[in-house]
C-alpha positions as CSV (number, residue, x, y, z in Angstrom):
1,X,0.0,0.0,0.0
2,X,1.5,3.3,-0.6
3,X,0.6,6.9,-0.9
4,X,-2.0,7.6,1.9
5,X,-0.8,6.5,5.4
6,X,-2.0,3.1,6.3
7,X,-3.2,2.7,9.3
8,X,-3.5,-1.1,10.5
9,X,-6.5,-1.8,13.1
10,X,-6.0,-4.8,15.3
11,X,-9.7,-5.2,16.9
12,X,-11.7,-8.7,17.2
13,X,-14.9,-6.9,17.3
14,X,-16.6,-6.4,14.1
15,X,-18.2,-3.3,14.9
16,X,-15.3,-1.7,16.6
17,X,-13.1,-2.4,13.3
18,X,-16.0,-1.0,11.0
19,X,-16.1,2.2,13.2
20,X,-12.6,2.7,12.9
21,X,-12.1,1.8,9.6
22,X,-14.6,4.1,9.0
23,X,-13.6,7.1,11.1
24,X,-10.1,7.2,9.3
25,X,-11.1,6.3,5.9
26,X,-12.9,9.6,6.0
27,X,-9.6,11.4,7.2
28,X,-7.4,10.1,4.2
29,X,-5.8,7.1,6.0
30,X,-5.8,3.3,3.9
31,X,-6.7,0.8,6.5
32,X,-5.8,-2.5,6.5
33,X,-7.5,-5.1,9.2
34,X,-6.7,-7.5,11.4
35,X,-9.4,-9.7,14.0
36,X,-6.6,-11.6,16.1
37,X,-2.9,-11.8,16.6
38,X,-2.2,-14.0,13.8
39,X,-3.6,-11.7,11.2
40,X,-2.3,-9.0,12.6
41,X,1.3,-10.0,12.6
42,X,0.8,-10.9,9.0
43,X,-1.1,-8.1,8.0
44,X,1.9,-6.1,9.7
45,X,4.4,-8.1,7.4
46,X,2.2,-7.6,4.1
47,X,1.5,-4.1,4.3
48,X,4.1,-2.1,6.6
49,X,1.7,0.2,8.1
50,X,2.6,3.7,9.2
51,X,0.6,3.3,12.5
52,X,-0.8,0.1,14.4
53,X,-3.4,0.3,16.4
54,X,-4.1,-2.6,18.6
55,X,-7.0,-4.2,21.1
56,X,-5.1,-6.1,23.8
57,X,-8.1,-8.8,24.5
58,X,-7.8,-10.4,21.1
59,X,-9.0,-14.1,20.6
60,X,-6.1,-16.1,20.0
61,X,-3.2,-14.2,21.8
62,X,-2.7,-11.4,24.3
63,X,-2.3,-7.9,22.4
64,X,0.8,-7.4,24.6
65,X,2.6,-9.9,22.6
66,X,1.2,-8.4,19.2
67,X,3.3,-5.3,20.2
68,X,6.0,-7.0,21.5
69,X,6.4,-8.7,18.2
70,X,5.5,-5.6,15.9
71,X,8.2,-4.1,18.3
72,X,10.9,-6.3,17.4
73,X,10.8,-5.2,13.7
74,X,9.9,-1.8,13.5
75,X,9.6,1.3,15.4
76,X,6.2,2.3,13.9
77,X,4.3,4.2,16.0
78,X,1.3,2.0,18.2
79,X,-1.2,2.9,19.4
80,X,-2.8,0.7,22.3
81,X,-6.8,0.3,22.1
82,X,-8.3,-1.5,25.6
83,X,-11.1,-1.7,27.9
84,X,-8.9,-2.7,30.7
85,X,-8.4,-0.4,33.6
């Protein structure tokens, strides 16, 4: 993806990833989605986003370790997304 700044969305819930996608689609940004830690470590591969923006309760794996393995490649910005306290 290039041009526009891709924006990758790591978020299990379908209507959290719609808003989002949604909300930066209409500020310019290309977003590329991801529903658990597998996808989103691929995803991450596939596309080199400019920003990652991650849940940490995903399905198959904590969002901690997404970042800690985003982290090991790259120094692109992340943002964490979480309902924990």
């Amino acid at each position: 993806m290039s041009g526009r700044p891709v924006v990758l969305v790591v978020e299990d819930e379908r209507d959290m990833r719609k808003v989002l996608f949604l909300a930066l689609r209409s500020h310019g940004h290309r977003v590329a989605e991801a529903a658990d830690g597998k996808q989103a470590l691929a995803k991450f591969r596939e596309v080199a986003p400019h920003v990652v923006l991650v849940d940490l309760g995903l399905p198959d794996m904590d969002g901690v370790d997404v970042v800690a393995s985003v982290r090991r490649e790259s120094d692109v910005p992340i943002i964490i997304l979480s309902a924990r306290s």
